[in-house]
N, C-alpha and C positions, 0 to 999 in steps of 0.2 A: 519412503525415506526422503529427507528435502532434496532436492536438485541440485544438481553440482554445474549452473550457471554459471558466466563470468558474474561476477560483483556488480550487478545490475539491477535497477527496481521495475514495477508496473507500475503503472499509470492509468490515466484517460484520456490526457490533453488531447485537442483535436490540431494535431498539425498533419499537413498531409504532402503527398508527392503524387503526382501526375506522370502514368505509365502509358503505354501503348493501350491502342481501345483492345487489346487482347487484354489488358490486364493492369485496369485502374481503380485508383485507391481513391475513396469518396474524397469531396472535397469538402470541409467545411466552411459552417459562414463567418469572418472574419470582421473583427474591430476595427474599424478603420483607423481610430485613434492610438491604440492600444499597440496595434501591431498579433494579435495573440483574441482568442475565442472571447469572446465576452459571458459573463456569467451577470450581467445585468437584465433584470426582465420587472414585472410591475410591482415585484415584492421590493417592497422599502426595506428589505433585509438583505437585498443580496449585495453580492460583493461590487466593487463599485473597479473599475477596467487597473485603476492604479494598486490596486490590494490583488487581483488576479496576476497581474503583468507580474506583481514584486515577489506575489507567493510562487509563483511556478518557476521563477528566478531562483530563487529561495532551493526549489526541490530540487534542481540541476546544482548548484552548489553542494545540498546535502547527499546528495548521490557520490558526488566528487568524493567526499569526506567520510562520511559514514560509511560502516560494516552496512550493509546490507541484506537481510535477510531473504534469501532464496528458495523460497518454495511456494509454487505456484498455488498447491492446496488450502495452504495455511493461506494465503491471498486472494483465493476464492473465495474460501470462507469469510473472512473478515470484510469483502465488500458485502458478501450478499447479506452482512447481518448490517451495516449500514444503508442499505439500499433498504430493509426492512424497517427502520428507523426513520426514515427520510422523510415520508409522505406526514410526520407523526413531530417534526423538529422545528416547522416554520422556515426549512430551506427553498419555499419554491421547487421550482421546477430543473434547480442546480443538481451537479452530479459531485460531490466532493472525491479527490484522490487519497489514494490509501498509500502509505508506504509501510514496512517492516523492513526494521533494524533489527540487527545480528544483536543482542544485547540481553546479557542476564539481569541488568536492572530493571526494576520495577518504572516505567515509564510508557507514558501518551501522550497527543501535543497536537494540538491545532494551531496553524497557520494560518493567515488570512490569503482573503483566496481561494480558499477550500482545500486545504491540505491536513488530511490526517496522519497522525504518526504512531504507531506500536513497534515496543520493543516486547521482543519473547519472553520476557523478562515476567510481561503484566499474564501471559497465558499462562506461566508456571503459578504465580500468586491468587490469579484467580480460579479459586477451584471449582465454580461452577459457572453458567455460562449466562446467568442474572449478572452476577460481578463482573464480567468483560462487559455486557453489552450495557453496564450501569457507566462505563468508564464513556464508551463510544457515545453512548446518549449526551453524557456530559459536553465531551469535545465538541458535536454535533450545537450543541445549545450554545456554546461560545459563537460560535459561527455565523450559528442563525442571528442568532444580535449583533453581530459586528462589534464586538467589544473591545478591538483592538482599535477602530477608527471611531468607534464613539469613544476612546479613552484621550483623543487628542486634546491638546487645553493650546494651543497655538493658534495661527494663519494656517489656511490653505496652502500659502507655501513653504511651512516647515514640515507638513506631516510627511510628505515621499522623504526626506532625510532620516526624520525622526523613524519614520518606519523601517526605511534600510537598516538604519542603526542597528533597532531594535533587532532586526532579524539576523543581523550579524551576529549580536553578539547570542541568540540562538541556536543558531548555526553551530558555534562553538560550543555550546552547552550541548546540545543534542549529538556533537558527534563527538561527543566524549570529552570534551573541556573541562563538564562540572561546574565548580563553582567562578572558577577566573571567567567562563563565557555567563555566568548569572551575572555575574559580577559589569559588565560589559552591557549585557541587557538591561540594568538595572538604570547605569548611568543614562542611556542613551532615552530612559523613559520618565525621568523625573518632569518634563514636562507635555509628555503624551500618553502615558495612563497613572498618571500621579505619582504616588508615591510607594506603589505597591510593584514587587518584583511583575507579574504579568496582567493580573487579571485585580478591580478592587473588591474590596467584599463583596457589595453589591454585586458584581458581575458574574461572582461564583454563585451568591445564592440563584440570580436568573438562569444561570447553565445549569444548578441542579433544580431550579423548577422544570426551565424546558424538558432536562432532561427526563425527570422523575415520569413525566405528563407521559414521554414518549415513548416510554418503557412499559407503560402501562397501557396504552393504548393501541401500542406494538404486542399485546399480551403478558408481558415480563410480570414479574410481582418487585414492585419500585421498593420493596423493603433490601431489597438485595445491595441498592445501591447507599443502605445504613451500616448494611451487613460488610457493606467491602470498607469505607472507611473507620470504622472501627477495628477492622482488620491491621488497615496503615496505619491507624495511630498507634496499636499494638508493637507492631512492627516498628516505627520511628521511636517508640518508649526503649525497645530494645538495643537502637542502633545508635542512641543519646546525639551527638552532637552530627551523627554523620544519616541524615535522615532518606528515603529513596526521591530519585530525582522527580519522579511525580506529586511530592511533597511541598518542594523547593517553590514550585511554582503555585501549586494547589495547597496551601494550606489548611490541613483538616482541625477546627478548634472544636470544643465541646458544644457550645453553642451552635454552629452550622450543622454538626451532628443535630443536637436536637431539634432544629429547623427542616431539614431534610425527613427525620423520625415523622414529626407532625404532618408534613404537609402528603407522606408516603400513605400516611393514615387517613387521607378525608380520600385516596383516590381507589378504585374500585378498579379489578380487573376481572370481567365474566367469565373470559374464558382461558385461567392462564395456563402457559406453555406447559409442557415437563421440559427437564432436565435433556438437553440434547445428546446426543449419543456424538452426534458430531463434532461436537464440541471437546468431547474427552479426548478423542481421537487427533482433535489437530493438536489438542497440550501435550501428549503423547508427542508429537511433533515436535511441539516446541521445546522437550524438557530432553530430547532427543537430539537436538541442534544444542542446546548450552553443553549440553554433557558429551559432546562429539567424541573426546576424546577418551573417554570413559564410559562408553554405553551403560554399562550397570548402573553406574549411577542415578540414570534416569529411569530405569525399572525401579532399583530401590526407594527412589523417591514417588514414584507414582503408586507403589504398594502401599504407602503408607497414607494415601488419600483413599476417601470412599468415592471410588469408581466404579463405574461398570466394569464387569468382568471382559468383556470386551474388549474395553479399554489395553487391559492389560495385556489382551490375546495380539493384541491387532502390533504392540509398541514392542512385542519380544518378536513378532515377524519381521519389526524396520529390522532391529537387532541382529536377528540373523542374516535379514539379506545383506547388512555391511559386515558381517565377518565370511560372505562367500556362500554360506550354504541356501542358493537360490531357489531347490527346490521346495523344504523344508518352509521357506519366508513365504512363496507361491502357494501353495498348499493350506499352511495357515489364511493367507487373503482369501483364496477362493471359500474356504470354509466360512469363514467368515460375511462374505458377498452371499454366502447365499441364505444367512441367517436374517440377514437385513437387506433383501434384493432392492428395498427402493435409495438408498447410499450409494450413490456415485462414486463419493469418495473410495470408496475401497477396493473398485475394481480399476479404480485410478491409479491407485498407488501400486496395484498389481502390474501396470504397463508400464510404472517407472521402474520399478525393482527388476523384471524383463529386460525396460532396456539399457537400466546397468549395469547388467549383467552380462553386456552384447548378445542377449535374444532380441534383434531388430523384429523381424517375423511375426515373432510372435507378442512383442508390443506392437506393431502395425495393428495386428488380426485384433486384441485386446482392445486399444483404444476405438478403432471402428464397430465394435462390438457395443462399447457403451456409449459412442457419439449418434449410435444410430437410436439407443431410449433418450437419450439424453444429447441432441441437438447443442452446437454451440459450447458445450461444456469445455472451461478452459484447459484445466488440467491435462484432459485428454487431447484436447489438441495439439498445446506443444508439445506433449511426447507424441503424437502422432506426425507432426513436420518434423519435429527431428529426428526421430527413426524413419521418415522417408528419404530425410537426407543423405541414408546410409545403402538406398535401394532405389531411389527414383527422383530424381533431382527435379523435375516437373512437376511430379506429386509435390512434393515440398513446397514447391510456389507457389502452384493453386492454394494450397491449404495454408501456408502461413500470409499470402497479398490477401486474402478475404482475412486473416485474423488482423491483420494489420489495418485493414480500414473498418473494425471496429475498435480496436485498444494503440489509438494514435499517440500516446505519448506511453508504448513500452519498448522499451529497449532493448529488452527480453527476445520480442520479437523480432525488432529490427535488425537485432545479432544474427539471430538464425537465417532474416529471408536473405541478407549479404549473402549470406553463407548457400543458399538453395538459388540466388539470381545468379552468382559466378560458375556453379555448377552447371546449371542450365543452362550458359551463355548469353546471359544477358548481363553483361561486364558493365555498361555505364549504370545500368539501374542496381547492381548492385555497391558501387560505390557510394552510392544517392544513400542507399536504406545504412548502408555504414556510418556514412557521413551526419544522419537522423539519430544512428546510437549513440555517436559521440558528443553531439550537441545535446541530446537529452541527459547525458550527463556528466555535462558542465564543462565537458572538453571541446571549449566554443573553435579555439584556435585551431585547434588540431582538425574540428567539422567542417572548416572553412577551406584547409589546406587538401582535404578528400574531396570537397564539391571541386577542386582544381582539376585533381584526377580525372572526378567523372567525369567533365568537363571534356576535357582530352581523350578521354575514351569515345565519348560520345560524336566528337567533332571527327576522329577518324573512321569511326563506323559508321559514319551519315548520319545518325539518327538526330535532328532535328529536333522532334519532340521535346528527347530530354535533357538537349542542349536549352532548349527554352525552360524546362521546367529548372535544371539546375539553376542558370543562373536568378529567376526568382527564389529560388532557394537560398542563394547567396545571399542576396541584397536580404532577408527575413535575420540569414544566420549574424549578420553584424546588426541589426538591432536587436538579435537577445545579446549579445555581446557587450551593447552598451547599458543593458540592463544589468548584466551580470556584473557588473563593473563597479555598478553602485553598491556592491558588497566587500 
């Protein structure tokens, strides 16, 4: 069942904090210009420090605003199918961020900078898992081209405004604005990608070439990606004047159809995938999150698609373990894990439904069970630090200060180690990791007013250390500030 986080997203950014040598979070290498990771390297495609600096501006804003979608599985999943794409999109050696919004609309959304965007909305719509990863390839191929900073028609010193603008009035559209935040983006782009709401023809057709290429050479069969809009145009036929927000931006014409048709057809795929079993199971997910307060509804609807039977075994388990009967949901997972023992997912979801159920124990025992086939695996982890946090406050720290210096811009995290630092007594570094969740999303002022804290914490406990790491912390947190500002 998704996770019942505070309203917080993952990430990757690489920002970091400097712990005692018992227990330090890597450091990364930093832009000197930028202030923030650079994603510039020899590819003439990558993000350029001002499109990074304004996209991760951008995400701490939409964190601020946006429902956010909480479930670590469903966000495993969707990196590791972009990370499967990546080497196949012309991104270089960049790692793009993923976000999921809480959202029954059909909607996806690249940001410059490397910012991806999924609403649950696109996992209910697409029924198989060609049509999700036809959307991602897409976003991905905007990316790779820079089609937001090749869209500029001005100076060099209009594009950082023109771009803010533009992401402003994004921001507003994606966090549920609609058409008054199109409408904002629209104006702010008449002379930085023309005259087209986001992307111009041309640019969609390059993001479904890239894309089509990368789907197929990622194994996909790129007809899927005909198959899904025709889907939407079906769909917008039906909804006449009020079209899905992935529309608004992507306009699907007959013509692009059949451009995408032709060029799916000169490309070859030797060895393609099947239909993921994983894939069912995270829409299962998703169709489980929209319908939260009507579970049936989400079985009902998932009956009515051709799924794995699986599918259905696995989404009547979330089912029960939110109406209480834990054994019953347990029983079905395990049955299940052991039809398909190389799915991690499902021995995952058994350590969440455990723990919450408050069987700490025996989600500790469950998640160490499958971090030990499966190394690293996210899922398992945070339910592993935070059911430690209910039995061994030390445990919790080791295990979330090492996840924390791999997924440096999650909040996620940052939430829990505050939470495992003050347990464990380490009162100034947990104000720090506090002070990290709040700036990552978007609560600049308030981040600022917590590095005070640790500050004073730190200065009365001697600690030195992270008296010095705070206050570089300080002086970084007011220059995202004045980034943030240009929204």
């Amino acid at each position: 069942m998704p996770r019942r986080f505070p309203r917080i997203a993952i990430g990757a950014l690489c920002l970091a904090l400097a712990l005692p040598a018992t227990a330090q979070w890597t450091q990364p290498q930093w832009d000197s210009a930028a202030g923030l990771p650079s994603l510039a390297s020899g590819d003439s495609h990558a993000a350029s420090g001002e499109e990074f600096r304004l996209g991760r501006a951008w995400l701490r804003q939409f964190r601020a605003r946006a429902p956010q979608w909480q479930d670590p599985i469903a966000q495993h999943y969707v990196e590791s199918m972009v990370t499967r794409l990546l080497p196949h999109s012309g991104l270089g050696g960049s790692q793009p961020l993923v976000t999921l919004v809480d959202s029954r609309q059909l909607n996806a959304f690249a940001v410059p900078g490397g910012i991806i965007g999924v609403n649950a909305g696109l996992f209910v719509f697409a029924e198989e898992e060609a049509a999700m990863v036809s959307v991602l390839a897409h976003e991905l191929g905007h990316l790779s081209q820079r089609h937001y900073a090749r869209g500029q028609a001005r100076t060099e010193q209009t594009q950082v405004p023109a771009m803010a603008a533009m992401l402003a009035g994004m921001l507003i559209a994606a966090a549920g604005g609609g058409e008054a935040g199109i409408g904002v983006a629209m104006g702010s782009q008449a002379a930085f990608i023309q005259d087209q709401l986001a992307y111009s023809r041309r640019f969609e057709q390059e993001a479904d070439r890239i894309g089509l290429q990368a789907m197929a050479q990622a194994g996909y069969d790129p007809q899927a990606m005909v198959r899904m809009f025709r889907a939407m145009q079906r769909m917008a036929s039906l909804q006449g004047g009020n079209p899905p927000e992935f529309l608004l931006t992507h306009p699907v014409t007959e013509s692009r159809i059949s451009d995408t048709q032709d060029r799916a057809g000169q490309l070859a795929v030797p060895s393609p995938r099947d239909d993921d079993l994983q894939y069912h199971l995270v829409r299962a997910r998703a169709l489980l999150t929209i319908h939260g307060q009507d579970p049936q509804q989400a079985i009902n609807r998932l009956a009515q698609d051709d799924v794995p039977e699986a599918a259905r075994h696995y989404l009547g388990a979330l089912v029960e373990a939110r109406r209480g009967n834990t054994d019953t949901a347990l029983a079905s997972l395990d049955a299940l894990a052991r039809q398909e023992p190389d799915l991690g997912l499902l021995p995952a979801s058994a350590a969440e439904v455990a723990f919450d159920a408050g069987r700490y124990d025996d989600a500790i025992e469950r998640s160490r069970r499958l971090l030990r086939l499966m190394p690293g695996h996210l899922p398992a982890t945070l339910v592993l630090g935070e059911a430690l946090l209910q039995r061994d406050a030390d445990g919790a720290w080791r295990v979330l200060r090492e996840l924390a210096e791999q997924r440096h811009e999650d909040p996620q995290v940052f939430a829990l180690l505050a939470q495992a630092a003050g347990r464990s007594g380490r009162e100034a570094w947990g104000h720090l990791a506090r002070a990290e969740q709040l700036q990552l999303n978007g609560r600049i002022s308030e981040a600022i007013r917590q590095l005070e804290v640790a500050r004073q914490v730190a200065e009365r406990e001697g600690d030195t250390g992270a008296a010095a790491r705070i206050e570089q912390r300080r002086e970084a947190f007011i220059g995202y500030r004045e980034t943030l500002e240009k929204f």
